[in-house]
Legacy VTK file of the C-alpha trace (Angstrom):
# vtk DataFile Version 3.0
C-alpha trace
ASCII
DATASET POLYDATA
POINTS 387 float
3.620 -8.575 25.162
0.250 -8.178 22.672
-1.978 -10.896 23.602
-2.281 -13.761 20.863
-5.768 -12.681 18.402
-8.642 -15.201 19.610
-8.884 -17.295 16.062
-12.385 -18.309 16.885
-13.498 -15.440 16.453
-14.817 -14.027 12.980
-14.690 -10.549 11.490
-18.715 -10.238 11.727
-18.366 -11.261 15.133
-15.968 -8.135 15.895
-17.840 -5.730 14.142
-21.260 -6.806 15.850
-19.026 -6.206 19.073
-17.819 -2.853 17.971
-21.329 -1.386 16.729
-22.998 -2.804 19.930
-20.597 -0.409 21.849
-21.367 2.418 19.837
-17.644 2.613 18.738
-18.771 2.301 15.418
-22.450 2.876 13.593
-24.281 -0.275 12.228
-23.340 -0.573 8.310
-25.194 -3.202 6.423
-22.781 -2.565 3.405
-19.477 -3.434 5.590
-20.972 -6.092 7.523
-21.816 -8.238 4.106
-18.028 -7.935 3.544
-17.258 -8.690 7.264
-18.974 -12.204 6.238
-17.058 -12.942 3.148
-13.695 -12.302 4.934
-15.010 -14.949 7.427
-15.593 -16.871 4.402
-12.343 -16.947 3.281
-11.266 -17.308 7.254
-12.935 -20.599 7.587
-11.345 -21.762 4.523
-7.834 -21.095 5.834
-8.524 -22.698 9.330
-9.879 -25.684 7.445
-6.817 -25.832 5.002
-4.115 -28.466 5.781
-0.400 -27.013 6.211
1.256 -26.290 2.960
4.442 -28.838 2.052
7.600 -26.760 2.992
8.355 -24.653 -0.303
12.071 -23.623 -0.729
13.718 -20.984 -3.324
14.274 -24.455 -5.490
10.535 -25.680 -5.234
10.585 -24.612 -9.111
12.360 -27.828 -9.424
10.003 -30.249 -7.955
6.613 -28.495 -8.539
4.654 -30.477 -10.682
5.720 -33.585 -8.799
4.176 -31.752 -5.530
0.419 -31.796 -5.042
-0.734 -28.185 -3.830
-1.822 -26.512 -0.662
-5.502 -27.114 -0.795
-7.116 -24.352 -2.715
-8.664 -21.280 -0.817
-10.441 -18.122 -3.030
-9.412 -15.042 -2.019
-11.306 -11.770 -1.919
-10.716 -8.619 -3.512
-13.106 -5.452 -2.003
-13.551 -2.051 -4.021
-15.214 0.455 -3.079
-14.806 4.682 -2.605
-12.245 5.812 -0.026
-13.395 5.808 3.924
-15.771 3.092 3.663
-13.902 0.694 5.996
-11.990 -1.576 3.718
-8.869 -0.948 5.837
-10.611 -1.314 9.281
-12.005 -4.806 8.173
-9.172 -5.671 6.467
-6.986 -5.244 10.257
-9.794 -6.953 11.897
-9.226 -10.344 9.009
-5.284 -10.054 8.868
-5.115 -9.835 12.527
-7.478 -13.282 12.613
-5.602 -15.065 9.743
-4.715 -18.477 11.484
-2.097 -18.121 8.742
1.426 -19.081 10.207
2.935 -17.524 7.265
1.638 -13.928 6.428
2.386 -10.987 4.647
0.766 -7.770 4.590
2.125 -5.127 2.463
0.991 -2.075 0.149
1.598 -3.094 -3.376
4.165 -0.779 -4.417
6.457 -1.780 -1.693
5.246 -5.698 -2.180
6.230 -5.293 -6.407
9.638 -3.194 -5.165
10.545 -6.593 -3.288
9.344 -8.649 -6.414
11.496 -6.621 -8.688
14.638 -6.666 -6.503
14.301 -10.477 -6.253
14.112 -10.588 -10.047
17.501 -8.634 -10.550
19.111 -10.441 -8.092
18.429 -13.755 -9.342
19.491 -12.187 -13.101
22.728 -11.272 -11.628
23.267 -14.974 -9.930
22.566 -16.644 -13.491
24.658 -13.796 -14.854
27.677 -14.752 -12.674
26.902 -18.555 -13.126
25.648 -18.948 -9.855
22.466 -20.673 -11.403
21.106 -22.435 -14.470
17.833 -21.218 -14.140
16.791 -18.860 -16.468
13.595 -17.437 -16.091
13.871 -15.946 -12.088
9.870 -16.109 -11.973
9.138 -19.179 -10.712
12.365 -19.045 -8.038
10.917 -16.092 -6.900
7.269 -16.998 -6.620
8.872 -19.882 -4.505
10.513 -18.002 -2.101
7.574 -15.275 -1.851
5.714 -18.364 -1.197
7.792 -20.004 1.256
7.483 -16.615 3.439
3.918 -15.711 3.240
1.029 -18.467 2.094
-1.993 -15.587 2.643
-0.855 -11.904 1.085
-2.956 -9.078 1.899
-2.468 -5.658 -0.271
-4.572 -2.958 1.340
-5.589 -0.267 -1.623
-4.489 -2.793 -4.703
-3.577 -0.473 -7.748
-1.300 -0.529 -11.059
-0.006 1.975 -12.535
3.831 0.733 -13.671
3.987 -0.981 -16.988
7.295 -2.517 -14.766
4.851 -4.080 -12.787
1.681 -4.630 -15.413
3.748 -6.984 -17.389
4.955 -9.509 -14.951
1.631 -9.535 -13.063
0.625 -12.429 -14.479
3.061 -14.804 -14.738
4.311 -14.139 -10.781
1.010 -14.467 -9.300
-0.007 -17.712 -11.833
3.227 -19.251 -9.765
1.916 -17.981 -6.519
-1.400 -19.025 -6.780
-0.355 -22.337 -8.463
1.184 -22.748 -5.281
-1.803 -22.383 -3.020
-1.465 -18.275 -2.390
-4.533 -16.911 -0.955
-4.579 -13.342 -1.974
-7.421 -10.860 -0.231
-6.945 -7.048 -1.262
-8.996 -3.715 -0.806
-9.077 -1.092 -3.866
-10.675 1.871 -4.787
-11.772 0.399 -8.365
-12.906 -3.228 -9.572
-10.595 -5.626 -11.181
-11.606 -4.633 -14.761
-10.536 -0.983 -14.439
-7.074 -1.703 -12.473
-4.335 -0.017 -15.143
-6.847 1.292 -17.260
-5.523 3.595 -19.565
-2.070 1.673 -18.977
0.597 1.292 -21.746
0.265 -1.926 -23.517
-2.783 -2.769 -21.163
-3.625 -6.207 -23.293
-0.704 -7.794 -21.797
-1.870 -6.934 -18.695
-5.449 -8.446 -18.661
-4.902 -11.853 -18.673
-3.867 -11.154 -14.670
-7.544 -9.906 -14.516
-8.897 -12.959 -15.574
-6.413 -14.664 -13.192
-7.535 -12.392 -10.092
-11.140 -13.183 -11.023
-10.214 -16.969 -10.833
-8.606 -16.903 -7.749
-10.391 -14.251 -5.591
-14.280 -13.045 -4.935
-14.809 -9.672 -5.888
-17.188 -7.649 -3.570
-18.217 -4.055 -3.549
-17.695 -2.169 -0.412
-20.471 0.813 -1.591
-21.566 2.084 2.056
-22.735 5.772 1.726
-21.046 7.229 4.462
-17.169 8.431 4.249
-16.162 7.780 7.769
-12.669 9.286 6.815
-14.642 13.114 6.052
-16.927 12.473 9.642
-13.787 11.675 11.856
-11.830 14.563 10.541
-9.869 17.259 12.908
-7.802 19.376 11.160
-4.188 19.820 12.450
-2.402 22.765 11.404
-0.472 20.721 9.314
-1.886 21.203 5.723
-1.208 24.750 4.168
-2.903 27.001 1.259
-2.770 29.040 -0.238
0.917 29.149 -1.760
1.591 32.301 -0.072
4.370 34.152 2.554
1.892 33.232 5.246
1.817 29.293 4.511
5.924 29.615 3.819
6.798 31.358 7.242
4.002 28.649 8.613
6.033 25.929 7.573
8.938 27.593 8.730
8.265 28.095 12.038
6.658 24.151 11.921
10.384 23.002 10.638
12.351 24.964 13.572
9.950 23.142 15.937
10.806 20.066 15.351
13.973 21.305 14.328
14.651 21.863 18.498
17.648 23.668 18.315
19.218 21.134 16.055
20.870 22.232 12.555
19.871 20.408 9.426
21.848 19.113 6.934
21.681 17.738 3.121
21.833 13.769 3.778
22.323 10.720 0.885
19.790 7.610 1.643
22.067 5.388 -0.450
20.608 2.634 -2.593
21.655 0.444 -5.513
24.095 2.160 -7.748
22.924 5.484 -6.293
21.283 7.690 -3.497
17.959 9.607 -2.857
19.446 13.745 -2.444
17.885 14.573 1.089
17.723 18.748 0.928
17.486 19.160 5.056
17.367 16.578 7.316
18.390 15.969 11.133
17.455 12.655 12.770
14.137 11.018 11.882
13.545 14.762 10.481
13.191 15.373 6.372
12.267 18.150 4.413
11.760 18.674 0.639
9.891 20.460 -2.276
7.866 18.889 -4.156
9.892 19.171 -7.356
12.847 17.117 -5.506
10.271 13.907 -5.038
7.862 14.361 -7.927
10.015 16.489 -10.709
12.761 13.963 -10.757
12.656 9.764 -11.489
11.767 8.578 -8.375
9.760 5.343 -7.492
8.012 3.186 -5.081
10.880 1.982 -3.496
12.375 5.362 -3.256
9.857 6.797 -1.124
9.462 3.354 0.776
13.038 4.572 1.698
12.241 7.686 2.497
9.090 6.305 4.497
11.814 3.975 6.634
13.888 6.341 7.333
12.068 9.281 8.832
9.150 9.777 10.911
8.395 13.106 9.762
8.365 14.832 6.341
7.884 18.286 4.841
6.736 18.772 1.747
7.059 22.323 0.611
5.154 23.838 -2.722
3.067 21.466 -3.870
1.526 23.013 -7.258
-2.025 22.226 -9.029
-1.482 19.085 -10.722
-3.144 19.566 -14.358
-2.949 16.812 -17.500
0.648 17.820 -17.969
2.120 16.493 -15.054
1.257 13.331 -15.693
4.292 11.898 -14.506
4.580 14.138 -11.223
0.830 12.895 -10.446
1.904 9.613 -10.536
4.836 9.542 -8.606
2.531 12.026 -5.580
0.070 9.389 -5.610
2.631 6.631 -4.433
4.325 9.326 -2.418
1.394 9.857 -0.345
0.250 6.130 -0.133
3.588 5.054 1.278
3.882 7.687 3.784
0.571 6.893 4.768
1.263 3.280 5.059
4.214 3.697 7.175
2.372 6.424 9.456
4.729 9.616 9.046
3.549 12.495 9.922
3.116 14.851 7.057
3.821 18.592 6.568
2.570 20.045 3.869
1.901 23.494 1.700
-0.223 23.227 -1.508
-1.728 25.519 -3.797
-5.135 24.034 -2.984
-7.446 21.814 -0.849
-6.322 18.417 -1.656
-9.779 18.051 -3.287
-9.022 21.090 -5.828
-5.171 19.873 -6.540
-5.981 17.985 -9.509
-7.552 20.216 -11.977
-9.071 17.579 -14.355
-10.021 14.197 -12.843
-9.379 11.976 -15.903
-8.783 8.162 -16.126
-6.553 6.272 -14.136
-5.222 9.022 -12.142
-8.620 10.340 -11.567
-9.674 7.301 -9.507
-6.172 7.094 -7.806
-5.938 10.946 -6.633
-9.347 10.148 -5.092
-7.232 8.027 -2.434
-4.756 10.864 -2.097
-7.565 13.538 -1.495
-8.582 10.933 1.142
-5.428 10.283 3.288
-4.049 13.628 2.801
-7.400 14.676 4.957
-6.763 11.707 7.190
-2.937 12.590 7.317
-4.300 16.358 9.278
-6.757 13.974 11.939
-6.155 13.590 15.315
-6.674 9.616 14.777
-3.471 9.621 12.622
-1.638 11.743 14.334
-2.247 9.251 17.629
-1.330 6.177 15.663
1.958 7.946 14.160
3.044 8.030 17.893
1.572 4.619 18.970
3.617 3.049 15.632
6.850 5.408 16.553
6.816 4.419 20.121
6.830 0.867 19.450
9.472 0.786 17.153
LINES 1 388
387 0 1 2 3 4 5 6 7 8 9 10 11 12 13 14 15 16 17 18 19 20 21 22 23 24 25 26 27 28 29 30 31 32 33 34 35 36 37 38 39 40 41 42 43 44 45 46 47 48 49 50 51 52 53 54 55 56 57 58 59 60 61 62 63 64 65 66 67 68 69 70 71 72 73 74 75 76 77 78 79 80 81 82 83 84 85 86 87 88 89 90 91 92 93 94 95 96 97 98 99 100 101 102 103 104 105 106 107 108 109 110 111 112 113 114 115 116 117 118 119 120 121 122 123 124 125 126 127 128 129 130 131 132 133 134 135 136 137 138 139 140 141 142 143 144 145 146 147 148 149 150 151 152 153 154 155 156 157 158 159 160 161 162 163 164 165 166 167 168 169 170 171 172 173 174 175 176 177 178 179 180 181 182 183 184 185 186 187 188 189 190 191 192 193 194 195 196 197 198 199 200 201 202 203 204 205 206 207 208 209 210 211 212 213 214 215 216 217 218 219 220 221 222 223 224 225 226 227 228 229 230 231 232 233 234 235 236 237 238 239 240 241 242 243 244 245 246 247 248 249 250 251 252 253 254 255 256 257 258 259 260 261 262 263 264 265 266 267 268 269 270 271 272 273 274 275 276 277 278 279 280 281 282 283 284 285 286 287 288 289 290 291 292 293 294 295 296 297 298 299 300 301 302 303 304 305 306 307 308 309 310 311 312 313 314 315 316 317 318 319 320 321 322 323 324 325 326 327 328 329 330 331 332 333 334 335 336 337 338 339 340 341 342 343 344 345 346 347 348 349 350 351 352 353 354 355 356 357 358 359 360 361 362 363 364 365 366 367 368 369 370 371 372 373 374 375 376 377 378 379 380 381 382 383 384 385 386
């Protein structure tokens, strides 16, 4: 049984604790953040308990006076700075009874399948309520009163344009929101389609949550890496019979098989998989209309992936950029262990860094070096072992 997290405690504390043991090096940059976190920690110790919200508090909520009012805290900075350690050390410390901690592409997935869902209810006359935003915000509400979104990014119109309205609900209600992200608030869906429907949730975030900048010089991510021979380049026969000989070892004698991971109306084509074992190209997740909650599928359902032939990404591939980017971040977020073979360095896959996808692949060069250290590797069998 995990012992329960000492809420006295603050997130300066623990890192004072950390550097004094030498497990980390003193960072003035990260400590400064350590103190707003506790910031927003005291707040949410001090804040009474919410009134019960229900899937129907749409009903009754102007005649309900809110949970008291907490400002969140939204960090940016470059990749392997620490956001993600510190933001463990806060979630972990949250007094919070009701919690969530997601990545944003699997939180918006939920969002979206909530929306349809209620749309189909009205459809069958199952409700009167029209507009499913506020019955959703309610029930997102009811389950988690803090929401923590570790690397925060947009890039689905999908999601741009209901931004604002679900999280006006949600922080109408007394959501505390605290999220980490490689860019600041004003250059979240930047070159986005119809992007001036999308800032008035800017103005919102800036309302409801501190923005700090995480700018420490040093990428911890770079210093702690130990390559695994599990990120291949050239394209070549050498990095094909690599992989090969990668697949029949975890293969174990087993044969693989084309499998269906069946979701609404349809399934995700699985080229070769046995067990918790997958492996595909890169044109059969990128190439074809795949989304978040595909790969959050994918992510659940196997602990290990291959990725064969992934090409240099240039301006064309727009789409196939996109879709790698929340490929890699889910995988990432759900610990699997990664095979891959690549044209380049992740560094030298995109051949012109330009807007939005420019900052984003920066996070992919990032965790697809983290994805090949020994530190991941570890926690991909500490997460598999407790499941």
């Amino acid at each position: 049984m995990q012992p329960m997290p000492d809420y006295s405690l603050s997130v300066s504390e623990q890192l004072k604790s950390l550097t004094a043991s030498g497990a980390l090096q003193v960072d003035s940059a990260q400590m400064h953040v350590a103190k707003c976190l506790d910031r927003v920690l005291s707040g949410l110790k001090q804040r009474r308990p919410a009134a019960k919200s229900s899937a129907l508090g749409w009903l009754f909520a102007n005649k309900k006076k809110p949970s008291e009012a907490v400002k969140g805290l939204y960090i940016h900075g470059s990749v392997g700075r620490g956001k993600t350690m510190l933001m463990d050390m806060f979630f972990a410390l949250a007094p919070s009874a009701k919690k969530r901690r997601a990545h944003f592409h699997e939180f918006m997935a939920d969002a979206h399948n909530r929306i349809a869902a209620h749309r189909l209810k009205l459809k069958n006359g199952e409700t009167k309520q029209a507009d499913p935003i506020p019955v959703v915000a309610a029930a997102l509400y009811d389950e988690a009163e803090l929401l923590c979104f570790d690397e925060f990014t947009v890039t689905d119109i999908a999601d741009a344009m209901i931004l604002s309205r679900l999280f006006s609900e949600l922080f109408r209600r007394g959501c505390v929101l605290v999220a980490t992200s490689n860019v600041e608030p004003d250059n979240l869906y930047r070159d986005g389609l119809n992007r001036s429907l999308f800032l008035p949730f800017v103005d919102l975030l800036k309302q409801h949550a501190d923005v700090v900048s995480l700018d420490s010089p040093t990428d911890y991510r770079m210093e702690k890496l130990g390559s695994q021979p599990v990120y291949l380049t050239p394209l070549d026969e050498r990095a094909d019979m690599a992989m090969d000989a990668s697949w029949m070892q975890a293969l174990h004698g087993r044969k693989a098989h084309p499998t269906e991971i069946p979701m609404k109306g349809r399934s995700i084509h699985v080229p070769r998989a046995v067990d918790r074992i997958a492996r595909f190209s890169f044109s059969d997740l990128c190439d074809k209309p795949l989304g978040a909650s595909d790969f959050l599928a994918i992510a659940e359902r196997f602990d290990a992936v291959f990725v064969d032939h992934v090409p240099l990404l240039g301006p064309e591939k727009r789409n196939q950029i996109k879709r790698f980017i929340i490929l890699i971040d889910t995988l990432y977020d759900h610990a699997v262990r990664l095979y891959v073979s690549a044209a380049a360095m992740p560094e030298n896959l995109l051949t012109q860094a330009r807007g939005t996808e420019g900052f984003e692949f920066d996070r992919t060069v990032s965790r697809l070096f983290e994805m090949r250290s020994a530190e991941y590797l570890a926690l991909h069998k500490e997460r598999r072992a407790a499941e």
